[in-house]
N, C-alpha and C positions, 0 to 999 in steps of 0.2 A: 777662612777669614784671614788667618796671620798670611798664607800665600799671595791672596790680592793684600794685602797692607804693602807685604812687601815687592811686588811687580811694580806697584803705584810710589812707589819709594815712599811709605810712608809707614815704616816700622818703626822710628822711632816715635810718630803721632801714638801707635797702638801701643806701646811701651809705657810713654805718658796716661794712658785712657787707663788701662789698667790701674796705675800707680792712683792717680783723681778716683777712682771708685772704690778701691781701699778705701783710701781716706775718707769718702763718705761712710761706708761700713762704720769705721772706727767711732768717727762723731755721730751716729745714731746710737751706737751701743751706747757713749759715754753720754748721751741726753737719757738714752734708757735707766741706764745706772745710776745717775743724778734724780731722776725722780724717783726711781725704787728707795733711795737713801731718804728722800724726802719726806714720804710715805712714814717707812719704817718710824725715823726719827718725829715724824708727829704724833703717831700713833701710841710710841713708848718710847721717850727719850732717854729713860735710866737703861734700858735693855736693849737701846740700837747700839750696835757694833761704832766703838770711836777708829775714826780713820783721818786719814793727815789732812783731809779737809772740813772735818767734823769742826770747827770753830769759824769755817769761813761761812757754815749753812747757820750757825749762830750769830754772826755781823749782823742781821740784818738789815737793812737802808748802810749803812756802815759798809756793806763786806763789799766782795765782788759777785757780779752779777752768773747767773747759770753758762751765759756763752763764755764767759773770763775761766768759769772754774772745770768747764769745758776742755778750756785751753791747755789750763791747768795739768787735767788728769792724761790729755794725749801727749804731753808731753812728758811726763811721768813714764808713762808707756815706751816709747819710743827709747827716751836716752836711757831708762833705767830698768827697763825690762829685757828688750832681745838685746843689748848690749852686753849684758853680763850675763843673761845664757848662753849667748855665742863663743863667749872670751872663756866661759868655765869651760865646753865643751870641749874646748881645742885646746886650755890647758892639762884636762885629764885625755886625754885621747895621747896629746906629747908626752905627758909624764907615763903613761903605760907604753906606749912605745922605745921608749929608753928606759932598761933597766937598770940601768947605772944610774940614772937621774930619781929614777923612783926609790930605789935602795938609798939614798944616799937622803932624801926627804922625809921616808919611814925611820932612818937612824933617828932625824930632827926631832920628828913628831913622836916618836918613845921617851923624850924628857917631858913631856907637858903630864900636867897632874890630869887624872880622867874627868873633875870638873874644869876644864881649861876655861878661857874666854880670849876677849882679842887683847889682851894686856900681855896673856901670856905668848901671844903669836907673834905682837911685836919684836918680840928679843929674836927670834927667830929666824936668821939671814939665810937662809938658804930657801925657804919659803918664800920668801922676799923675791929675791933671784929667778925660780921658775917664775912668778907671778911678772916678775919684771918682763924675762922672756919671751914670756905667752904676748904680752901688750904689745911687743915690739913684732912679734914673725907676725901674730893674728888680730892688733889691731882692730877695733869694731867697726872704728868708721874712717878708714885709712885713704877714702875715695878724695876729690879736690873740692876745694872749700876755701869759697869766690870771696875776696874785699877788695871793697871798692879804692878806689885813690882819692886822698882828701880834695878838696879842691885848688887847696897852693900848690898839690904835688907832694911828691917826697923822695927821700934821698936811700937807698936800700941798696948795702953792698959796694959804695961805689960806683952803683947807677943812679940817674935820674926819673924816675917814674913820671910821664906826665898826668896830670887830670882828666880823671875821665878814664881811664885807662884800668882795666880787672883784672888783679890779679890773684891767683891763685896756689894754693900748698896742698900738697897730698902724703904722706905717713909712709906708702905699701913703697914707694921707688928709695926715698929717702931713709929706711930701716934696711936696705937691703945694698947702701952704699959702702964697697969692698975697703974704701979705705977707712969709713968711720968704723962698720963692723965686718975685721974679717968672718972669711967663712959664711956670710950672711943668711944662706939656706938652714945652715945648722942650729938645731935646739940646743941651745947649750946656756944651760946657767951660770955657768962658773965666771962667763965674761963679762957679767951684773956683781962680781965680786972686787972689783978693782977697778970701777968704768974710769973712761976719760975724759976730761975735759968734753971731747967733742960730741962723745954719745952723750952726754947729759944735757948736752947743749941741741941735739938732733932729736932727743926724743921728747915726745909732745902727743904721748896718748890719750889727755885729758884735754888739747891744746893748750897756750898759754901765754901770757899778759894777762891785761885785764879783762880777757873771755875767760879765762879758764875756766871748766866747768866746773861749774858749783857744787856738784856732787862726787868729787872726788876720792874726797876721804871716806865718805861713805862708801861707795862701790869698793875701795880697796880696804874697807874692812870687810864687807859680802865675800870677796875673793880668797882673804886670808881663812875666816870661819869655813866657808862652804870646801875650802880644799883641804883643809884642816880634817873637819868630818869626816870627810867624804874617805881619804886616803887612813886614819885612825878606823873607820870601821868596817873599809873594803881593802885592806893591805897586799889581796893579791888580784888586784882589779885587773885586768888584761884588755887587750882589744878583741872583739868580737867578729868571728866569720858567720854570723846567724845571717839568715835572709840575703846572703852572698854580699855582705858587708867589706869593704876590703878599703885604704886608704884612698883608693881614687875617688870616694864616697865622703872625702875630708878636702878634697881640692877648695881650696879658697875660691868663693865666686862672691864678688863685690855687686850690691843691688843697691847701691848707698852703704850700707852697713854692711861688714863680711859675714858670710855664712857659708856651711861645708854645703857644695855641689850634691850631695844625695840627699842636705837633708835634713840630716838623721846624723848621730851617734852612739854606735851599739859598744856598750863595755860588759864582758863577762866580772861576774864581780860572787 
């Protein structure tokens, strides 16, 4: 089938087909899961599990409607789910590949008391840094991401944009600009120690104005706690040659969202 899609030039239509039937998948489970909550919650309202939409199945005439909270939960999905398993993956797979970056993170995380939280994580610059890192080389959703031109137009750079006219910004070319960040291939934290003017002004892993994502602060305290963890109770976490695992199994491949080319992420731990 993918060989006739593509004789007929139409691989990119089968690309889209695929992408459209996801997305059905998704919104069937999430109408599944909205009625099982439903169920539960009439059934035994003191013994149903509270969840972040547990007041909106409470609105009701008030609330939002089943296709709204629908909407709600795949979008939950999407930005705050493979986002930050993607982003954790490729920040531990980086830190265990550089031992000098992991030693030097293990010294950090040997001052925190063994009940820590993210209070105590905040103080902690060098955590900061890899997590910085990680956003900047592996980026979740680094791919281009279309706005439209107002209708008067507008003025960007010293250019004239006319109306009507889309334009576009992408993360993966611009993180990798030699003069904002030398060395740009390179994992390196140390360069989230002293940024400059212009990387603070290029980087835009949450994007930002008034889109920026609204779950920001959230996810980067997910990142601080989960690496925290993760590195405090695996301190000699490695990378993994199981099932013939090797870094080409970590190549960036952009589907919208970035994710390692095999996959998968195997760490001996």
């Amino acid at each position: 089938m993918k060989e006739e899609a593509v004789t007929r030039g139409a691989a990119d239509v089968f690309k889209w087909w695929l992408f459209m039937a996801a997305g059905q998948r998704m919104r069937q489970y999430a109408d599944q899961s909205i009625q099982r909550y439903r169920t539960s919650l009439a059934a035994n309202p003191i013994l149903a599990k509270s969840t972040l939409f547990t007041k909106l199945f409470d609105a009701g005439k008030e609330g939002l409607s089943d296709e709204q909270i629908r909407a709600e939960a795949l979008g939950y999905i999407v930005a705050g789910s493979d986002t930050t398993a993607n982003t954790l993956s490729y920040l531990v797979w980086s830190v265990c590949r550089h031992e000098e970056v992991k030693q030097t993170l293990l010294k950090e995380l040997q001052e925190l008391p063994e009940d820590f939280h993210d209070e105590h994580l905040k103080a902690l610059p060098y955590l900061q840094q890899v997590i910085e890192e990680t956003l900047r080389l592996y980026s979740a959703a680094p791919a281009a991401i279309s706005r439209e031109v107002p209708q008067a137009g507008a003025d960007l750079a010293k250019f004239r944009i006319r109306r009507g006219v889309t334009v576009t910004t992408q993360a993966y070319s611009l993180y990798r600009d030699r003069v904002i960040f030398p060395e740009p291939e390179k994992f390196d934290p140390m360069r989230w120690a002293t940024p400059t003017p212009e990387m603070k002004h290029a980087f835009m892993a949450f994007g930002g104005g008034s889109r920026v994502f609204l779950g920001m602060h959230l996810a980067r305290m997910g990142f601080r706690l989960a690496t925290a963890r993760f590195f405090h109770a695996f301190p000699h976490a490695s990378r993994s040659n199981l099932e013939g695992m090797t870094d080409k199994d970590m190549v960036p491949r952009i589907y919208f969202l970035l994710a390692p080319r095999g996959k998968r992420c195997l760490i001996d731990i």
